[in-house]
N, C-alpha and C positions, 0 to 999 in steps of 0.2 A: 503549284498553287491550287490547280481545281481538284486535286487529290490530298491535299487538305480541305478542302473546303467541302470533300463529300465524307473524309473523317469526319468533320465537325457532325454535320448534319446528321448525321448515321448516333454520334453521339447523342446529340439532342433527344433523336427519335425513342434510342434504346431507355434514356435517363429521363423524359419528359417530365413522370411524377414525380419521380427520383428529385429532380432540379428544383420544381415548384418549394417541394416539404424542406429542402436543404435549404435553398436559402433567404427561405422565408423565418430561419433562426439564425442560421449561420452569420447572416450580415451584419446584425446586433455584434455577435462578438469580433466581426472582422473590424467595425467603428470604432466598436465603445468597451473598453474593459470594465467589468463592473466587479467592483470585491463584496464576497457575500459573507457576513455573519456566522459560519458554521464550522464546525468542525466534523459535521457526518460523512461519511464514506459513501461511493454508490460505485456496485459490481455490474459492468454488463457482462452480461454470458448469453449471447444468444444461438443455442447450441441444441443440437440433440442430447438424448438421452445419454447413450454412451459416451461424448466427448464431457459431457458435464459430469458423470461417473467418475472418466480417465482426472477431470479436475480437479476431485475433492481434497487430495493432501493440499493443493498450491490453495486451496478456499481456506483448510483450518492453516495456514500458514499465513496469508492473509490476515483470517481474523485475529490471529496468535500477536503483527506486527502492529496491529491497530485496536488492539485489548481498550482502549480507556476512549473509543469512538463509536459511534453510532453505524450499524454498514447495514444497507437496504440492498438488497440484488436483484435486479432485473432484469428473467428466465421466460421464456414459454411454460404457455400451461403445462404441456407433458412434462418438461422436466422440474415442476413444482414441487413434486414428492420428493427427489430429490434434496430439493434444498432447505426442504421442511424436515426431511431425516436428517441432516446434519445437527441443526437445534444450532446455529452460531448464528443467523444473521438476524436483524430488531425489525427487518420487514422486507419483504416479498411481493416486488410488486411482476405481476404476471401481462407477458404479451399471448394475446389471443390467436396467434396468424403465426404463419411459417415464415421466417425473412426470405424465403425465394418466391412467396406467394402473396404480396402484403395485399390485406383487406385495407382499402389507402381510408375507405369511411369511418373504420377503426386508429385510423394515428392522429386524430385529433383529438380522442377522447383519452387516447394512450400518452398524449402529451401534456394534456392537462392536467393526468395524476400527477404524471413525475415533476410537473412544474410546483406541485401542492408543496414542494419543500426544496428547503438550496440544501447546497454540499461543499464541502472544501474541497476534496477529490472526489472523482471520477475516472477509473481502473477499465479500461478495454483490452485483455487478454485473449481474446480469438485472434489466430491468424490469417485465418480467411473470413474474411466479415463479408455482409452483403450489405449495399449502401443505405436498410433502415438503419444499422447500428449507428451510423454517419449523421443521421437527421437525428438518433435520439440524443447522439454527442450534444450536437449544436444547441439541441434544443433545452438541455438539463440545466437550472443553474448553480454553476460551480465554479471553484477557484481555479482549477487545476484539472487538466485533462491527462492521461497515460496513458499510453497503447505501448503494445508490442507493434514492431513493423507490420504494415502489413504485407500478405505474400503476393508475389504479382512478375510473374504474368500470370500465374495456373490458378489465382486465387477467386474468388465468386466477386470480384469487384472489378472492372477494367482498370489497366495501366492509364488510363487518363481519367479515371473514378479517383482512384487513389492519388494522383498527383495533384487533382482540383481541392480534397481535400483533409491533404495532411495537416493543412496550418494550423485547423481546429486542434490540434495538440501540442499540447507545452513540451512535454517528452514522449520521444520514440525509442523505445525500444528495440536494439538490433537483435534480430532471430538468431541460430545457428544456422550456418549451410551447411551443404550435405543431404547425407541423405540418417539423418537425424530422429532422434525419439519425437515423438506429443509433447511426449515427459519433458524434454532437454527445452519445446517452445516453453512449457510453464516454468520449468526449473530459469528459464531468461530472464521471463517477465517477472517471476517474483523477485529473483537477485535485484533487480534493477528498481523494481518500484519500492520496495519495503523491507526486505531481509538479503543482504549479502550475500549470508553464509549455508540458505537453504539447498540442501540434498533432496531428490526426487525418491518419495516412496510409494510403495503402494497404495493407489488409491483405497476409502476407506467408507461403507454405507452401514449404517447401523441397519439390522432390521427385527424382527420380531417374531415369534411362536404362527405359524399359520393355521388355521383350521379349516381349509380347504383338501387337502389331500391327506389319508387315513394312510399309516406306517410308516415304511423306509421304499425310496422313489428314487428314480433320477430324472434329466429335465433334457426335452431334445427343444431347439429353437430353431426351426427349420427354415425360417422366416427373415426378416430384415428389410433396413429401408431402400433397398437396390437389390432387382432380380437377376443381376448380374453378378451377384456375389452367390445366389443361390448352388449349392450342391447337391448335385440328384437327388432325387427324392425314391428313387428304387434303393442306392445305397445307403440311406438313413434308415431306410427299413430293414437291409441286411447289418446295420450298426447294432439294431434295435434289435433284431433275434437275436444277434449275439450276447449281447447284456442282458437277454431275457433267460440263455440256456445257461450260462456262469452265475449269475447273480439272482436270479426269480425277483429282481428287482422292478416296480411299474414304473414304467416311464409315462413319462407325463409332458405334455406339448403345450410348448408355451406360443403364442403368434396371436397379432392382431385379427381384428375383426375383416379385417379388407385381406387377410392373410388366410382365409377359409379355404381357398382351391389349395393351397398349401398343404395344410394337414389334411385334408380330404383325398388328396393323391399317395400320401405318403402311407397312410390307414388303408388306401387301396391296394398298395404295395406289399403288405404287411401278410405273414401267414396266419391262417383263421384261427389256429392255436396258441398265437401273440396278441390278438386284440382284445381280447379280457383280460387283462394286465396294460393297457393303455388308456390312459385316461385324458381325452383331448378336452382342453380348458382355451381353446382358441374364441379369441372373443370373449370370454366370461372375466376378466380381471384385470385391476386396475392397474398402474404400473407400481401403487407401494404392495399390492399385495403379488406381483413380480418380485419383487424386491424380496419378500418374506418367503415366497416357494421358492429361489436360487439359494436363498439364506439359507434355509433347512434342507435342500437337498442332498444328494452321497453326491453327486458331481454333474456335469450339465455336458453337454452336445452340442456345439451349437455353429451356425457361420458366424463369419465377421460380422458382429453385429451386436447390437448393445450387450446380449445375453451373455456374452463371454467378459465383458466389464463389469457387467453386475455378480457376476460368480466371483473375481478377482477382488473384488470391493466388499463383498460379504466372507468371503475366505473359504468358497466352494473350489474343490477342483473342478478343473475345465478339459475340453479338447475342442479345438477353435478348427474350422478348415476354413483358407489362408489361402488369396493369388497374391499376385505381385502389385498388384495397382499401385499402392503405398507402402510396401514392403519396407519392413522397422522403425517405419513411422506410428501404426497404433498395433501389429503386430508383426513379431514376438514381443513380449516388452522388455525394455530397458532401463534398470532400476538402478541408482546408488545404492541406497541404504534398505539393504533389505533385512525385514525382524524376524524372528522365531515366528512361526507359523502360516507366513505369509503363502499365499498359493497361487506360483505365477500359470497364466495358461498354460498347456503346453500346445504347441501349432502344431498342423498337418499342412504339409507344403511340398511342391514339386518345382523348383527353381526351374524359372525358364528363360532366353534370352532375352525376352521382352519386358523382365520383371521392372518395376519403377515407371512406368508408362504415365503413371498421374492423373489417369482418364483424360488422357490429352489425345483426343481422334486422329489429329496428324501425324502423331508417334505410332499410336497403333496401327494407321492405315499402312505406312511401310516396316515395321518391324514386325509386322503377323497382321495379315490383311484376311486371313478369314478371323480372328476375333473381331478386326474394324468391322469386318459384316454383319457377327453378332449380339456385340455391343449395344452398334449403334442402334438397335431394336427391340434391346431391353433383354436382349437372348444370354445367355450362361457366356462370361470369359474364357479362353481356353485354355487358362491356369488354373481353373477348379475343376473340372473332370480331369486332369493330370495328376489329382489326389485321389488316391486309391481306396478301397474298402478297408484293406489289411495296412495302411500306413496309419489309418484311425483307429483300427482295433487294436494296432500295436500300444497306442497312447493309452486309451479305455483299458489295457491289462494293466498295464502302471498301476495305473490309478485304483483300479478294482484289487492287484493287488499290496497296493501300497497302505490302503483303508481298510484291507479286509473285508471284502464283500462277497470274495469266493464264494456261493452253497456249497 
């Protein structure tokens, strides 16, 4: 009893805001059903850049099952380009804040847009949600709630997050187990919410003509949202001489703004007769005009990390370097229906016994305890220096000579 009773508490503690926003809507629908007037759609996706990327066919499939409705989606600002390059949805409504960082003075004003109109449905396809997406549930009005299951225990919500609040949904969707594609969570959620017979294909981004970088280029992404996924930054530079003495190709660096000691170490690394052929755009661009440098490149470089989605989505070759964390979950990828021209990444990877860890600290701490040491501090996984120079240049010839890029 008093170790429930100090679960509870611990619970409260972690959810305090969390509880207030939840079920200051949620209680409405646990009373009172109300049926609303509508027949519009409303998409949450509240995701990074690269998993909304990995989305785009389950979105035009989506829009394809509900052609004769209205569908609104509601993204983070980054990933608004996004869904503004699609061209399918009648309105875009933007959250300002990271759902693992909520600005809480911002969800009152975020809930009075979405209250500006009802909906028949309401489509929740993430399957690690963090519990804004729960408050925007409750809070939206609509006929009809849908979700994929959510994941749990390794999900961004607690097992008693997600038990307090399934009810808010009319239907669940069961996930695959395993150790399963992205692709196979979307490929679930659309069978199940809309199209039966949906096949997982390549994701898909339009993009456009650039006129930021002069010629034929390639594109290193040395950067990402976890520096734990990062890969030396000595070896991107011997990537980069490489492709610099086969190809006389400029490589061009793509990474954010807070990603500046990034390329600044990597351009340290670099021979003084490669940096005049390197053109660092770190910090300088927005993510549709990312979208339009991956689009026109000869092929990209890059870690786990959106850059290798958005080359897959624009139909650049890639070479991705790959630990185990998630391992077949967002790489290698796994496609049904794949078309003429499609260009799946291809990975750099050194299998290890630890691989499928999940960023779960207690797995790591006894399956490979010095990663636990450097993980837990933001330090490099020890499945990515276990990727070699020459197992990426192997890939990079592929492709250089698969394109014709030899000089």
């Amino acid at each position: 009893m008093i170790a429930f009773i100090r679960k509870l508490k611990l619970f409260f503690q972690q959810y305090s805001k969390e509880m207030f926003w939840f079920w200051r809507y949620a209680i409405t629908k646990k009373l009172r059903k109300r049926t609303f007037n509508s027949r519009k759609v409303l998409l949450l996706r509240l995701d990074l850049i690269g998993d909304c990327t990995m989305f785009t066919d389950a979105a035009y499939a989506i829009r394809e099952a509900y052609m004769d409705r209205e569908i609104a989606v509601v993204c983070l600002s980054s990933t608004r380009p996004i869904f503004e390059r699609l061209g399918i949805f009648d309105r875009i409504i933007e959250v300002g804040f990271r759902p693992e960082a909520v600005q809480w003075n911002m969800v009152g004003e975020l809930i009075s847009r979405l209250q500006d109109d009802e909906y028949d449905i309401l489509l929740q396809p993430q399957l690690s949600k963090f519990p804004i997406a729960d408050i925007i549930v409750a809070a939206v009005k609509c006929n009809q709630r849908i979700s994929i299951e959510p994941l749990s225990p390794n999900g961004n919500s607690s097992p008693a997050w997600i038990k307090m609040t399934n009810f808010l949904f009319d239907q669940l969707i069961a996930y695959p187990r395993g150790n399963v594609s992205e692709f196979d969570y979307y490929k679930s959620f659309v069978q199940g919410a809309c199209d039966p017979l949906y096949k997982t294909k390549m994701p898909h981004l339009p993009y456009e003509k650039q006129n930021i970088v002069q010629g034929e280029y390639y594109v290193l992404y040395p950067g990402g949202s976890m520096t734990q996924k990062y890969w030396s930054l000595d070896r991107y530079a011997a990537v980069a001489e490489y492709i610099h003495r086969e190809t006389g190709l400029v490589g061009v660096i793509l990474a954010s703004e807070k990603e500046k000691f990034v390329s600044q170490d990597l351009k340290a690394h670099l021979n003084k007769s490669v940096l005049p052929f390197i053109m660092d755009l770190t910090g300088k661009t927005t993510v549709s005009q990312v979208i339009d440098i991956i689009g026109n490149a000869e092929f990209v470089v890059t870690n786990d990390t959106s850059g290798v989605h958005i080359a897959a989505a624009t139909g650049t070759p890639s070479v991705a370097i790959a630990g185990g964390w998630h391992f077949k979950r967002f790489l290698p990828y796994s496609i049904e229906d794949i078309q003429q021209g499609d260009r799946l990444p291809l990975v750099a990877y050194t299998q290890l016994p630890c691989y499928n860890c999940d960023w779960n600290l207690d797995v790591i701490s006894k399956t490979n305890p010095e990663c636990f040491q450097q993980v837990r501090v933001g330090m490099q996984a020890t499945c990515i220096p276990a990727v070699t120079v020459q197992q990426v240049i192997e890939l990079v010839d592929y492709i250089i000579d698969e394109e014709g890029l030899k000089q």
